[in-house]
Gaussian input, Z-matrix of N, CA and C with variables (Angstrom, degrees):
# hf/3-21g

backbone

0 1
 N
 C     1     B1
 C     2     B2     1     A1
 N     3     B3     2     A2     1     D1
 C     4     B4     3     A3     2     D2
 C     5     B5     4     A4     3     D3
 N     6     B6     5     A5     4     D4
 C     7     B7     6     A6     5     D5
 C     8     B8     7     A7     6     D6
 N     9     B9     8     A8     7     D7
 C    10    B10     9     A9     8     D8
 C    11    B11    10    A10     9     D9
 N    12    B12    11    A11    10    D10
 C    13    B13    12    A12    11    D11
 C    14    B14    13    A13    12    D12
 N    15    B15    14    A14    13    D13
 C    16    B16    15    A15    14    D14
 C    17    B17    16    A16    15    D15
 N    18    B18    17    A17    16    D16
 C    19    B19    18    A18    17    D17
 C    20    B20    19    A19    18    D18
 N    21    B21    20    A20    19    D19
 C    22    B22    21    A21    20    D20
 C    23    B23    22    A22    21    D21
 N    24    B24    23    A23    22    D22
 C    25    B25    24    A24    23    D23
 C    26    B26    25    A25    24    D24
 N    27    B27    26    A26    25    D25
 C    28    B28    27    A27    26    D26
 C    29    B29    28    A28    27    D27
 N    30    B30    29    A29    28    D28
 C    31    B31    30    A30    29    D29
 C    32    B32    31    A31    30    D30
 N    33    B33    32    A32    31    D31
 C    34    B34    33    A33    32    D32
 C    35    B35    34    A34    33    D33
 N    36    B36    35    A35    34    D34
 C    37    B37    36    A36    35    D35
 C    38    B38    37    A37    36    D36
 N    39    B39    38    A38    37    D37
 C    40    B40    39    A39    38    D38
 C    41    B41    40    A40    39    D39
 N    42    B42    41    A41    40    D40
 C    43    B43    42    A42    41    D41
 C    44    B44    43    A43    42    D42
 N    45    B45    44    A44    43    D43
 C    46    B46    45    A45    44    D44
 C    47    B47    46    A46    45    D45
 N    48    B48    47    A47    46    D46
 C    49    B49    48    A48    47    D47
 C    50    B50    49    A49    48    D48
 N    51    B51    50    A50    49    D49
 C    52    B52    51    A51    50    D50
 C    53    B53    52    A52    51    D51
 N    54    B54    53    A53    52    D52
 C    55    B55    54    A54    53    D53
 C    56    B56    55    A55    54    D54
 N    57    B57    56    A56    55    D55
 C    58    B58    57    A57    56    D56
 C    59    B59    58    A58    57    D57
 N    60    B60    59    A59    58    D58
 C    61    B61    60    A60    59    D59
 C    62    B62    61    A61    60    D60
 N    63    B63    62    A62    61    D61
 C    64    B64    63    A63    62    D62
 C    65    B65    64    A64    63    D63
 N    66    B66    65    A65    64    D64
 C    67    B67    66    A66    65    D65
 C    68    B68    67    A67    66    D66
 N    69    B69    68    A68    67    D67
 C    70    B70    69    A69    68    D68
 C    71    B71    70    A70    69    D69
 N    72    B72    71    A71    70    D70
 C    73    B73    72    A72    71    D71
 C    74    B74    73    A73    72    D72
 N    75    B75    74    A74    73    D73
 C    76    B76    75    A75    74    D74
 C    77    B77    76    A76    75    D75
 N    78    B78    77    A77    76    D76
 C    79    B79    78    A78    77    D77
 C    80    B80    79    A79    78    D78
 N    81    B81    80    A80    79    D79
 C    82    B82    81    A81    80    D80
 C    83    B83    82    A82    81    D81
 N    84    B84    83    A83    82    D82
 C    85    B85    84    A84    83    D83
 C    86    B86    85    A85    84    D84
 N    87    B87    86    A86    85    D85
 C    88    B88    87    A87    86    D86
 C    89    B89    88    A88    87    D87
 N    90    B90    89    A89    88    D88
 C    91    B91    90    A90    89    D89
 C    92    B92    91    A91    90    D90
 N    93    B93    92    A92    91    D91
 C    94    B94    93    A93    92    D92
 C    95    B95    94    A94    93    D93
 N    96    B96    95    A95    94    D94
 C    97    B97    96    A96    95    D95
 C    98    B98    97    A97    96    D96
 N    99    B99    98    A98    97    D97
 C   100   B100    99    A99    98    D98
 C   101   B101   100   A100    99    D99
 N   102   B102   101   A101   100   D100
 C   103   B103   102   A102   101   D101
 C   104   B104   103   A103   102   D102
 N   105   B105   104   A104   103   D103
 C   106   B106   105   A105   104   D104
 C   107   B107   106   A106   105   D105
 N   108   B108   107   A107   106   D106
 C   109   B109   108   A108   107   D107
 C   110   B110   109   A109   108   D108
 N   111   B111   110   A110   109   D109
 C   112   B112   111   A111   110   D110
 C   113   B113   112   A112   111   D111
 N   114   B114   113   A113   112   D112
 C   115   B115   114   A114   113   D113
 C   116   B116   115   A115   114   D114
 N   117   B117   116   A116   115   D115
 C   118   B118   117   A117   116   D116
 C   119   B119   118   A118   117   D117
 N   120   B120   119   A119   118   D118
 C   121   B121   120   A120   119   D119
 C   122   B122   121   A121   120   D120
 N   123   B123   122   A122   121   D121
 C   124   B124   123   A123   122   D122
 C   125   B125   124   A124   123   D123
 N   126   B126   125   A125   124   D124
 C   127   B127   126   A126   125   D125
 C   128   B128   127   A127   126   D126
 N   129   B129   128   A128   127   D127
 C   130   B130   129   A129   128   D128
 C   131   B131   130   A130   129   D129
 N   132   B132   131   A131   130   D130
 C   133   B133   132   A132   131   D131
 C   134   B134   133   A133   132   D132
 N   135   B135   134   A134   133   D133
 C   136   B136   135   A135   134   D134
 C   137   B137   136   A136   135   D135
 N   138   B138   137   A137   136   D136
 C   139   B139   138   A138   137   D137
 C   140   B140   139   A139   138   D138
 N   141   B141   140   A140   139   D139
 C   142   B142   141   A141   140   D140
 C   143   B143   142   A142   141   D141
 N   144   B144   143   A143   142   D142
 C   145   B145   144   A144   143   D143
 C   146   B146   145   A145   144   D144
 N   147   B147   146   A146   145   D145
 C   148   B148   147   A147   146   D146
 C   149   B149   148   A148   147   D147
 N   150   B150   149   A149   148   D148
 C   151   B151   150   A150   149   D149
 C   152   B152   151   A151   150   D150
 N   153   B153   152   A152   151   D151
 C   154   B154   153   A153   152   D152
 C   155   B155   154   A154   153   D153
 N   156   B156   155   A155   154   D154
 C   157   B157   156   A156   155   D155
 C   158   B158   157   A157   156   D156
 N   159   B159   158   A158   157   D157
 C   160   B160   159   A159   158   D158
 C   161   B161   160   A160   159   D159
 N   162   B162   161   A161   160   D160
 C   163   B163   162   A162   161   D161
 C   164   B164   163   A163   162   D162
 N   165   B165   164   A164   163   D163
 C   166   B166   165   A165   164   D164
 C   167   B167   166   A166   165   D165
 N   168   B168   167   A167   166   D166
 C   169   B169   168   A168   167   D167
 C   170   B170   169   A169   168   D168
 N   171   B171   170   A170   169   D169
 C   172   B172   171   A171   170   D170
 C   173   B173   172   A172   171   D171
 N   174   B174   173   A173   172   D172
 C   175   B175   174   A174   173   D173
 C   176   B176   175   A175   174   D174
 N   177   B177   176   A176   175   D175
 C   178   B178   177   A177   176   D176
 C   179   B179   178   A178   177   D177
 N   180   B180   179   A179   178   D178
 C   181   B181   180   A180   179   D179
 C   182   B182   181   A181   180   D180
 N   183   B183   182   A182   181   D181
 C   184   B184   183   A183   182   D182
 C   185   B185   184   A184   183   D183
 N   186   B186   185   A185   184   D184
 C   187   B187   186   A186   185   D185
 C   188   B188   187   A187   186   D186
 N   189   B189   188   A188   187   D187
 C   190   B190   189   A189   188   D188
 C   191   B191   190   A190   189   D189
 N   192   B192   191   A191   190   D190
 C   193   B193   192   A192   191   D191
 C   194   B194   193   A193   192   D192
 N   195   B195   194   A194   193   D193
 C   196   B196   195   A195   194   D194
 C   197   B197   196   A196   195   D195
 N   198   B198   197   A197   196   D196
 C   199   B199   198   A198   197   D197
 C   200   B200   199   A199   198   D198

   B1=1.4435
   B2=1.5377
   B3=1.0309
   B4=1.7547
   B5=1.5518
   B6=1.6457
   B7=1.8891
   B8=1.9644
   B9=1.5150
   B10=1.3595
   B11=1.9680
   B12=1.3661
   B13=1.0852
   B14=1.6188
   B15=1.7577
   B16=1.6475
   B17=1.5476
   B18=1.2492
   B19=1.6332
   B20=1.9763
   B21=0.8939
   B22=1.5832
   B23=1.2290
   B24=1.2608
   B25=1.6883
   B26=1.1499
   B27=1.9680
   B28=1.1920
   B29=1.0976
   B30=1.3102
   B31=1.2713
   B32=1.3449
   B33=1.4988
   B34=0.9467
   B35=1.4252
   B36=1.3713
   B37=1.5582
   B38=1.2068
   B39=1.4694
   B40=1.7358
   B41=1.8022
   B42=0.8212
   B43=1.5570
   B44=1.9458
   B45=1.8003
   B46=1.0412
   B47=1.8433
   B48=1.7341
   B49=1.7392
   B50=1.9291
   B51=1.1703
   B52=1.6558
   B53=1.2798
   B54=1.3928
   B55=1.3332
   B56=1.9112
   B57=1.0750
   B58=1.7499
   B59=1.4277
   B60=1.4349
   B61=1.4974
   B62=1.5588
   B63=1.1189
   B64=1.7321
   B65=2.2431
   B66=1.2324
   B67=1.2305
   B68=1.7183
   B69=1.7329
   B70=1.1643
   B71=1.7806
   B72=1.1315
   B73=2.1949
   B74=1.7644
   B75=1.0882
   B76=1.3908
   B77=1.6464
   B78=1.3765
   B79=1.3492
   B80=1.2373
   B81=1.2515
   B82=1.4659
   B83=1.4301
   B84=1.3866
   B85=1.4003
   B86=1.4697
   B87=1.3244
   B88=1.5923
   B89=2.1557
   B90=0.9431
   B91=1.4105
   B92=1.6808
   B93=1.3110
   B94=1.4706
   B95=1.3291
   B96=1.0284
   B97=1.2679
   B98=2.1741
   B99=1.2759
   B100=1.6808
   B101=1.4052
   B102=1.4742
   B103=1.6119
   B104=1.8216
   B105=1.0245
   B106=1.5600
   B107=1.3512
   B108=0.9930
   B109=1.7190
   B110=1.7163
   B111=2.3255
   B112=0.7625
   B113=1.9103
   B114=1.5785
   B115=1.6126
   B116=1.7499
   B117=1.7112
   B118=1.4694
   B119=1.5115
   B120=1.0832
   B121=1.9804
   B122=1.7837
   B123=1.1517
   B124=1.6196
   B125=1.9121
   B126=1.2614
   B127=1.4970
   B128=1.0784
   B129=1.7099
   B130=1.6370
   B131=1.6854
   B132=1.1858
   B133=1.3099
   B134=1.5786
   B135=1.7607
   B136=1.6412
   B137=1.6532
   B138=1.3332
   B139=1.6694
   B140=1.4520
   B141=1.9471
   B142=1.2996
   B143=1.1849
   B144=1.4114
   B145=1.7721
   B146=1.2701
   B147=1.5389
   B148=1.2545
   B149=1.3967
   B150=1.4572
   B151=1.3635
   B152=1.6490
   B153=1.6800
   B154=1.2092
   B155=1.6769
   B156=1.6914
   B157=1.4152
   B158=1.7072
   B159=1.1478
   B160=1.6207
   B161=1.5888
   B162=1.7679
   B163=1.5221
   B164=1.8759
   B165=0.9632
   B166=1.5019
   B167=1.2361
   B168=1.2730
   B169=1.5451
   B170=1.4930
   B171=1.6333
   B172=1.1801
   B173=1.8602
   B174=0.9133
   B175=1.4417
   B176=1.3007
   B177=1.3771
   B178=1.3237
   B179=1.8656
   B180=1.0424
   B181=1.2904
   B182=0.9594
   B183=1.3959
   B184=1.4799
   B185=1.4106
   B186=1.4971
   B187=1.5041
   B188=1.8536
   B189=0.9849
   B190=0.8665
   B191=1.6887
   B192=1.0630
   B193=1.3566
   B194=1.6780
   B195=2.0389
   B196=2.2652
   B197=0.8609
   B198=1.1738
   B199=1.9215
   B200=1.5506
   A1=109.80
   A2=109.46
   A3=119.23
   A4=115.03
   A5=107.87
   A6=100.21
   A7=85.23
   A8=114.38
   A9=104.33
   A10=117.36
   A11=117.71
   A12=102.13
   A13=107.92
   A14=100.36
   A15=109.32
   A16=95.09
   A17=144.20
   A18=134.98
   A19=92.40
   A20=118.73
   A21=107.68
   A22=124.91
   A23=92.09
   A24=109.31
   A25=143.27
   A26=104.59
   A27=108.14
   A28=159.64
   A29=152.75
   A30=153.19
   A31=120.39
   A32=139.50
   A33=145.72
   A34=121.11
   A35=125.15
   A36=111.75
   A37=123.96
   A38=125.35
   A39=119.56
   A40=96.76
   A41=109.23
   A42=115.10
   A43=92.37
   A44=105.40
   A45=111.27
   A46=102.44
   A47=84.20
   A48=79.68
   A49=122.03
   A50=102.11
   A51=101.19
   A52=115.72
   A53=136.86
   A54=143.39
   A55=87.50
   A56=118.54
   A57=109.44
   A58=113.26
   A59=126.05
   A60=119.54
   A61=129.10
   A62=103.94
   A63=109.17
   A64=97.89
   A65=102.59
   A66=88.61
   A67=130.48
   A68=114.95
   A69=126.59
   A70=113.40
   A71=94.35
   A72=90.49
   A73=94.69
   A74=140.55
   A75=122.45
   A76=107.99
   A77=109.71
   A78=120.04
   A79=114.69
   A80=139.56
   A81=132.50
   A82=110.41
   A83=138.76
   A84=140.68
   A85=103.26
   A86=128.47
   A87=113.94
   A88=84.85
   A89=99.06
   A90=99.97
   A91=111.40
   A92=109.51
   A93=109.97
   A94=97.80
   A95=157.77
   A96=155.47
   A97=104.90
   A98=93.65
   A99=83.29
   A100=100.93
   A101=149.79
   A102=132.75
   A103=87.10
   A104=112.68
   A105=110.20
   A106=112.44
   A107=137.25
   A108=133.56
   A109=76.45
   A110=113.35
   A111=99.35
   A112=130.69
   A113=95.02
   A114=97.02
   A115=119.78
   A116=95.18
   A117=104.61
   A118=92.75
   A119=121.16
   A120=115.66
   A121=108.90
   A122=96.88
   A123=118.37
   A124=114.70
   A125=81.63
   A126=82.24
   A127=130.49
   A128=103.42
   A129=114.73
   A130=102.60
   A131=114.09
   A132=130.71
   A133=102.30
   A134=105.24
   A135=92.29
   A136=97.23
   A137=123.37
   A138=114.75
   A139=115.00
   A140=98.45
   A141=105.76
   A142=126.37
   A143=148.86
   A144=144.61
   A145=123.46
   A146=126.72
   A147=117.81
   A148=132.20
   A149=133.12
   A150=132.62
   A151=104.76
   A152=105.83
   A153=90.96
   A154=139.25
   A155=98.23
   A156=116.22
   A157=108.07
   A158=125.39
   A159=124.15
   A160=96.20
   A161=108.72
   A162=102.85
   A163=101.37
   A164=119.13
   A165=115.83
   A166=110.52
   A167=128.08
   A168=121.13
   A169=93.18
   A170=128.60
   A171=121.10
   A172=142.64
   A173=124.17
   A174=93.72
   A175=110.57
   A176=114.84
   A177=109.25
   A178=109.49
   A179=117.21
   A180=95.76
   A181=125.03
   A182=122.81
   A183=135.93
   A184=127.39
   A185=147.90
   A186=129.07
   A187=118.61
   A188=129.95
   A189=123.56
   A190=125.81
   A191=116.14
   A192=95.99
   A193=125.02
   A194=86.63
   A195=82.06
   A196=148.18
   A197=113.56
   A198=120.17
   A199=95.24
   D1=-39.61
   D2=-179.66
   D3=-87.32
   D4=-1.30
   D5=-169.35
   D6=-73.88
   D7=-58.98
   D8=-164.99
   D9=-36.43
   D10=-19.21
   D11=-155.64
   D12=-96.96
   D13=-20.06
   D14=-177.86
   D15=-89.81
   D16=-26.31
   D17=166.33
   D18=-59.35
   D19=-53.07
   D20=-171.42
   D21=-48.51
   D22=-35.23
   D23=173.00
   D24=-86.35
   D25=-18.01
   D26=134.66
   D27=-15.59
   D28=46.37
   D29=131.36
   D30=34.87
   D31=38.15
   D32=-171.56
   D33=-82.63
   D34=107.95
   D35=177.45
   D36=-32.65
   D37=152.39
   D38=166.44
   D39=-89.07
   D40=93.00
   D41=-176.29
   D42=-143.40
   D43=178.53
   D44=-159.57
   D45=-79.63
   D46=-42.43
   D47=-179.85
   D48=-73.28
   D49=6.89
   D50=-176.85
   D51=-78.54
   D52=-14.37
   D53=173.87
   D54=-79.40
   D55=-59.83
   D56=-172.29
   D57=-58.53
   D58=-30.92
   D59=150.86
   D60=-44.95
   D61=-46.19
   D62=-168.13
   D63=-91.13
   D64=-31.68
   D65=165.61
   D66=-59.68
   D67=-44.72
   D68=-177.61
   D69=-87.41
   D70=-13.27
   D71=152.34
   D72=-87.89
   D73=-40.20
   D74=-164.07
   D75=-65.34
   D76=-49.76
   D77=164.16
   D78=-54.66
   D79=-67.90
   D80=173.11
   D81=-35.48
   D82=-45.23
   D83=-166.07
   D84=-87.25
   D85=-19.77
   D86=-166.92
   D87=-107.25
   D88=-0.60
   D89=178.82
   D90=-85.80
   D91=-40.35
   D92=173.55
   D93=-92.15
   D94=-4.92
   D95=172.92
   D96=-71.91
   D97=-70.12
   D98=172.19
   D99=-83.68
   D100=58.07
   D101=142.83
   D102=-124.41
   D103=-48.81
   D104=-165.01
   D105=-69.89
   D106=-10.52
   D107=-148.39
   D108=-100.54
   D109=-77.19
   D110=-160.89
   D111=-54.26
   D112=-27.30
   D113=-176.05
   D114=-52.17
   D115=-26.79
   D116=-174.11
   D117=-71.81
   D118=-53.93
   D119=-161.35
   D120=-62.43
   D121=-25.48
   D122=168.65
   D123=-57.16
   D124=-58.66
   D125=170.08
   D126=-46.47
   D127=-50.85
   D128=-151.30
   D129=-84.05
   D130=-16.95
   D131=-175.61
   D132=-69.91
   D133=-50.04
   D134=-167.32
   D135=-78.14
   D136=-30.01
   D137=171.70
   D138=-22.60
   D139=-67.70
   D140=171.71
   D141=-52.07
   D142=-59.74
   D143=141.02
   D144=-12.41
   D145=-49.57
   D146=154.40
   D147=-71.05
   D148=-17.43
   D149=166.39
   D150=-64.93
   D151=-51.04
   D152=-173.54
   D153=-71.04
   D154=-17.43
   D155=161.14
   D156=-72.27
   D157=-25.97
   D158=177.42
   D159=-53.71
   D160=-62.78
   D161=-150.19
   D162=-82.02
   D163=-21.22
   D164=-166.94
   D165=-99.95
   D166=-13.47
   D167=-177.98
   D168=-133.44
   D169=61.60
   D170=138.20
   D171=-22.94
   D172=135.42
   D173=168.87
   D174=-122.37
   D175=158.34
   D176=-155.27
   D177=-123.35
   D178=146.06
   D179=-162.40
   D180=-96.50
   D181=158.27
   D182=-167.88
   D183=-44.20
   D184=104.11
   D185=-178.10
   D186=-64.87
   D187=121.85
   D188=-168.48
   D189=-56.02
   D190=176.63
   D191=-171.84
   D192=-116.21
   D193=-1.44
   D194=156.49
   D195=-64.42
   D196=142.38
   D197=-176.04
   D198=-47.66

C-alpha cells in the first residue's frame, strides 16, 4: 500500500536509465509481495497444526517393564 507512495517520491532523473530504476523497485516489491504474504499464511497455519497436534495427541509415557 505504501510502495506507490515512496516510488512517487522518488527523485528519479528524466534520463534513459530512470524508467529501469523505477521498473526494478516495482518488480522487486510485487516480487516479495506474492512470496512473502503467502509464506507468512503458510506459516501461521502450520503454528496452528502443530499446537493442535501438541494439545490432542499427547504422548504419554511408557510404564516400565519391572517386576
Amino acid at each position: 500500500m505504501a510502495h506507490p507512495l515512496i516510488f512517487d517520491s522518488m527523485d528519479v532523473p528524466a534520463q534513459p536509465g530512470g524508467n529501469a530504476v523505477m521498473a526494478a523497485g516495482q518488480l522487486l516489491v510485487t516480487a516479495l509481495q506474492w512470496s512473502l504474504f503467502p509464506t507468512g499464511a503458510a506459516l501461521i497455519g502450520a503454528s496452528v497444526v502443530i499446537q493442535w497436534f501438541r494439545s490432542n495427541l499427547a504422548v504419554m509415557p511408557k510404564k516400565s517393564q519391572n517386576p
